[in-house]
C-alpha positions in Angstrom: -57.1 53.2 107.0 -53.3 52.3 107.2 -51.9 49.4 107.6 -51.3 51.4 111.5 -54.3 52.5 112.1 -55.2 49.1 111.4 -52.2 47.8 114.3 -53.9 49.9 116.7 -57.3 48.6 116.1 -55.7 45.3 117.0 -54.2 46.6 119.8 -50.4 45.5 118.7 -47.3 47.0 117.2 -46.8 43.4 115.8 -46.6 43.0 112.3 -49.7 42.2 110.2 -50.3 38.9 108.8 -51.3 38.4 105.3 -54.3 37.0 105.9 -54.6 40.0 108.8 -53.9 42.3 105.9 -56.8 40.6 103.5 -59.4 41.0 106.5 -58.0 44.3 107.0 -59.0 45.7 103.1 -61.8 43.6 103.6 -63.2 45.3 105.9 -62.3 48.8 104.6 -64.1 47.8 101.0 -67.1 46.4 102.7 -67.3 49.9 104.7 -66.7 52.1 101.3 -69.4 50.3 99.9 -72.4 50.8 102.9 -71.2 54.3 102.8 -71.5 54.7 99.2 -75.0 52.6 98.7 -76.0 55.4 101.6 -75.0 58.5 99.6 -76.9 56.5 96.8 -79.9 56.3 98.7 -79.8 60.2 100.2 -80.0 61.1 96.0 -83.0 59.2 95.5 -85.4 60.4 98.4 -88.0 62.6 97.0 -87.8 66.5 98.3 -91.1 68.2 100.2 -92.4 71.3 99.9 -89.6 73.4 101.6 -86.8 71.2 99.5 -88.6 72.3 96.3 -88.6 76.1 97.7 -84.7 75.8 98.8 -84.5 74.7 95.2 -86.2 77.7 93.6 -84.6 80.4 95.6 -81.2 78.4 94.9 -81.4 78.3 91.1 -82.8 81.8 90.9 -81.7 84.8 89.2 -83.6 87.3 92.0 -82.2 85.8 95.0 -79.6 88.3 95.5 -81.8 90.8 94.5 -84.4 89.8 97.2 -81.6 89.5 99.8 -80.6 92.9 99.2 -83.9 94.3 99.2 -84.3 92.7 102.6 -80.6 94.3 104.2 -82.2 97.5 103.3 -85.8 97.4 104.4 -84.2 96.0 108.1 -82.0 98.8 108.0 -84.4 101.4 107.5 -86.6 99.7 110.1 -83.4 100.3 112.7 -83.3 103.8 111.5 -86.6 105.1 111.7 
């Protein structure tokens, strides 16, 4: 946030005060932090069965192949 945005939280065009400005990176650390410990937390959760699909058909070589083969048997099905 800058030091505006900030203003407007405040709900004043006055200038900031230093110890205003202190509370103000404060409170923007303290909110990097949660939202980092968060994204830490996301990496750790164990994946289910679908996940460790999604995983398989991500990382494989055949995907593209099997996407393709798929276009063309729905396309035959709509021409026949």
């Amino acid at each position: 946030m800058s030091q505006n945005e900030d203003r407007n939280i405040q709900g004043s065009n006055e200038p900031m005060t230093e110890a205003q400005e202190k509370e103000a990176a404060h409170l923007r650390d303290l909110e990097q932090t949660r939202r980092q410990a968060k994204r830490e937390k996301m990496a750790r959760r164990k994946i289910g069965i679908s996940g460790k699909i999604a995983s398989a058909f991500l990382d494989s070589k055949l995907t593209p192949l099997l996407i393709v083969a798929s276009l063309l048997v729905g396309l035959l099905a709509v021409t026949i």
